[in-house]
C-alpha positions in Angstrom: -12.1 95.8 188.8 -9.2 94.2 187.0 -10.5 90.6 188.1 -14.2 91.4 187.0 -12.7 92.5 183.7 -10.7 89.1 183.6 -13.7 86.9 184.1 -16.1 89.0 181.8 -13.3 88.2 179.0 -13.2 84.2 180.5 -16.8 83.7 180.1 -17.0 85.7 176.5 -13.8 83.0 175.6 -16.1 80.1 176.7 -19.0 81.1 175.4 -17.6 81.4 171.5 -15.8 78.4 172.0 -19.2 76.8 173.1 -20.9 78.5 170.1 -18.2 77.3 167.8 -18.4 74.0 168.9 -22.3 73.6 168.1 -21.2 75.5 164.3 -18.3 72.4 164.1 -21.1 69.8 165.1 -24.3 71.1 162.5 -21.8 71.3 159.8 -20.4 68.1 160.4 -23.7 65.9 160.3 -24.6 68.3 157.3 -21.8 67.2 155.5 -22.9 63.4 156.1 -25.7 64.1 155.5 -24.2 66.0 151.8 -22.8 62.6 151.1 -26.0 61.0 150.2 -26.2 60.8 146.3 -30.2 62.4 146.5 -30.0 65.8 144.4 -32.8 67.4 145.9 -32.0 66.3 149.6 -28.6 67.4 148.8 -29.6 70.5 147.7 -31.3 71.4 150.9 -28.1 70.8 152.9 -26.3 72.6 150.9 -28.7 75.7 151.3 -28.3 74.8 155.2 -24.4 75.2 155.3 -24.0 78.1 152.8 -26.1 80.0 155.2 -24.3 78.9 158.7 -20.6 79.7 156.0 -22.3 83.1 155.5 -23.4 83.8 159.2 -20.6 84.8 161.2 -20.5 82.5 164.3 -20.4 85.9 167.1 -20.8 88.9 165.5 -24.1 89.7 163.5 -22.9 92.9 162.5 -20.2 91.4 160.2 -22.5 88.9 159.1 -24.7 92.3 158.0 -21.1 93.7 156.5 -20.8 90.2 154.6 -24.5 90.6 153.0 -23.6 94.6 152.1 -20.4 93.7 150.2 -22.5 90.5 148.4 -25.3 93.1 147.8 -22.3 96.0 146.2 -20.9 92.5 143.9 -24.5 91.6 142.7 -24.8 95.3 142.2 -21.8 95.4 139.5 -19.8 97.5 142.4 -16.3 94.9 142.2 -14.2 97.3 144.2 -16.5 98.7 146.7 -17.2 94.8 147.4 -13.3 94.2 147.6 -13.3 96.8 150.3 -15.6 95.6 152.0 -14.8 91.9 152.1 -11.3 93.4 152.9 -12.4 95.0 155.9 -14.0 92.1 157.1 -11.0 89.6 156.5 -9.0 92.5 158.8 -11.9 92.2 161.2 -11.9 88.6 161.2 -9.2 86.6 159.4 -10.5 83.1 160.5 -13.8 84.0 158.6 -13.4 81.8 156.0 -16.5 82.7 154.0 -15.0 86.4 154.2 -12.2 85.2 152.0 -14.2 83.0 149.9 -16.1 86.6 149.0 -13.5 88.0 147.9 -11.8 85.1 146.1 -14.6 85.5 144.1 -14.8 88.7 143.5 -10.9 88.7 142.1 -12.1 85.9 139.8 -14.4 87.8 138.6 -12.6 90.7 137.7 -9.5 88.4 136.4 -7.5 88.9 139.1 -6.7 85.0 139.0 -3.7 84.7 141.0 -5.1 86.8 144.2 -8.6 84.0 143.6 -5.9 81.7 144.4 -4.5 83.0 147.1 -7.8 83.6 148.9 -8.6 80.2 147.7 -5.9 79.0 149.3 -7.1 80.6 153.2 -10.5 79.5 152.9 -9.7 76.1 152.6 -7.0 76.3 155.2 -9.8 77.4 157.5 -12.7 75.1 155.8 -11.4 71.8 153.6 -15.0 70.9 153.1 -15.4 74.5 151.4 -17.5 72.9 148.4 -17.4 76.5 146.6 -14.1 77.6 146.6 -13.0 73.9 145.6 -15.5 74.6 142.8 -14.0 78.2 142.3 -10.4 76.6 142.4 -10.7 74.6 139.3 -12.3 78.1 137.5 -9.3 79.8 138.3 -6.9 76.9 137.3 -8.6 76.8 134.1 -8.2 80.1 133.3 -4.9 79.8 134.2 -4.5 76.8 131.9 -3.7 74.4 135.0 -5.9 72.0 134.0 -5.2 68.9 136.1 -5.2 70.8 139.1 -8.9 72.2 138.0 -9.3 68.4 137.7 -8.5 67.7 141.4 -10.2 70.3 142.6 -13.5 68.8 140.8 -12.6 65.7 141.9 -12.6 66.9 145.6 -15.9 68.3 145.4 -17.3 65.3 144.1 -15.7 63.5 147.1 -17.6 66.1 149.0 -21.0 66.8 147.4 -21.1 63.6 145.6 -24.7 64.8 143.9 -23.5 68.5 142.8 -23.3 67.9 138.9 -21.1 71.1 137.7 -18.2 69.3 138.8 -18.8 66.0 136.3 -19.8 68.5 133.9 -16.7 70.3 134.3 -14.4 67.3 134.6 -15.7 66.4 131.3 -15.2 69.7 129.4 -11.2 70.0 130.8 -10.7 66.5 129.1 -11.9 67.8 126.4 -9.8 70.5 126.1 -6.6 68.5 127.2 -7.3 66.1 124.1 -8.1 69.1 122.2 -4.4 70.3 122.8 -2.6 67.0 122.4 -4.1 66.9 118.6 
C-alpha cells in the first residue's frame, strides 16, 4: 500500500512538472511574441497570458476561488476579496497572480505599503509580470517615489514595448518632478 501511495504521489509530481513546463514554454513565445511593437497583435497576446496568469496551472477550483474574489473586488466587496485572495495565497503561495490580486486590492483601498509587498512576491515568482510592474509605479507614486515609478515603467516598456500607459505615465512623473524642483 505504502509503495502504491508513493508512486500515485511520483506520477502526480511528474505530471505538474510536465504541465508546468508547457505553462513556462506558451508564456515564453507569448512574451516574444509581446515584443513586437504592433498594438493590436500585442493586445491579443496580452489577453492570451493574462488568462494562462489567471488559470491556476493544477487546480481549477482555485482558479474558480481566483474569479470569486475578482467578482467580490468588481462588486465593491475590498475585504471579502482580501480574504479570499488570502486564502488562496495560503493555498498556494507560488501563485503569483494570487498575490498580484491582492496587491491590487490594497492599492486600492490605500494600503500602499502591503501593494508593495505583494508587489514584491509576484515578481519574485513572475519578472515578466507586465501588471504588477505597471501597479508598482502606482504605488511608488502615491508614495512620492517617483523614480522608482519611473523604472518600473521603464521595465514594462522593456516588456510590452507597445502598451502606451507606461509612456503616458513616464511623462506625467516628469512632469511632476519638474513641477517640484520650481
Amino acid at each position: 500500500m505504502k509503495n502504491f501511495i508513493i508512486a500515485i504521489f511520483l506520477n502526480f509530481l511528474l505530471i505538474t512538472n510536465i504541465f508546468s513546463s508547457e505553462r513556462e514554454e506558451e508564456l515564453n513565445k507569448l512574451f516574444i511574441d509581446l515584443k513586437v511593437d504592433n498594438i493590436n497583435s500585442a493586445y491579443v497576446t496580452e489577453q492570451k497570458i493574462w488568462k494562462i496568469w489567471s488559470t491556476h496551472p493544477t487546480d481549477e477550483n482555485l482558479t474558480l476561488i481566483l474569479k470569486k474574489g475578482s467578482n467580490l473586488l468588481n462588486g465593491n466587496k475590498p475585504s471579502d476579496a482580501i480574504n479570499v485572495f488570502t486564502n488562496l495565497i495560503d493555498l498556494d503561495p507560488l501563485w503569483a497572480e494570487a498575490w498580484n490580486k491582492r496587491a491590487t486590492v490594497f492599492y486600492l483601498i490605500g494600503e500602499y505599503q502591503k501593494s508593495q509587498n505583494d508587489i514584491n512576491k509576484v515578481l519574485k515568482l513572475e519578472k515578466r509580470h507586465f501588471g504588477a510592474l505597471a501597479g508598482q509605479g502606482l504605488v511608488n507614486i502615491k508614495l512620492e517615489n517617483y523614480e522608482k515609478a519611473i523604472k518600473s515603467y521603464e521595465k514594462v516598456q522593456q516588456i510590452y514595448p507597445s502598451m502606451q500607459s507606461p509612456k503616458i505615465m513616464i511623462e506625467k512623473i516628469e512632469e511632476l518632478i519638474k513641477k517640484q524642483s520650481i
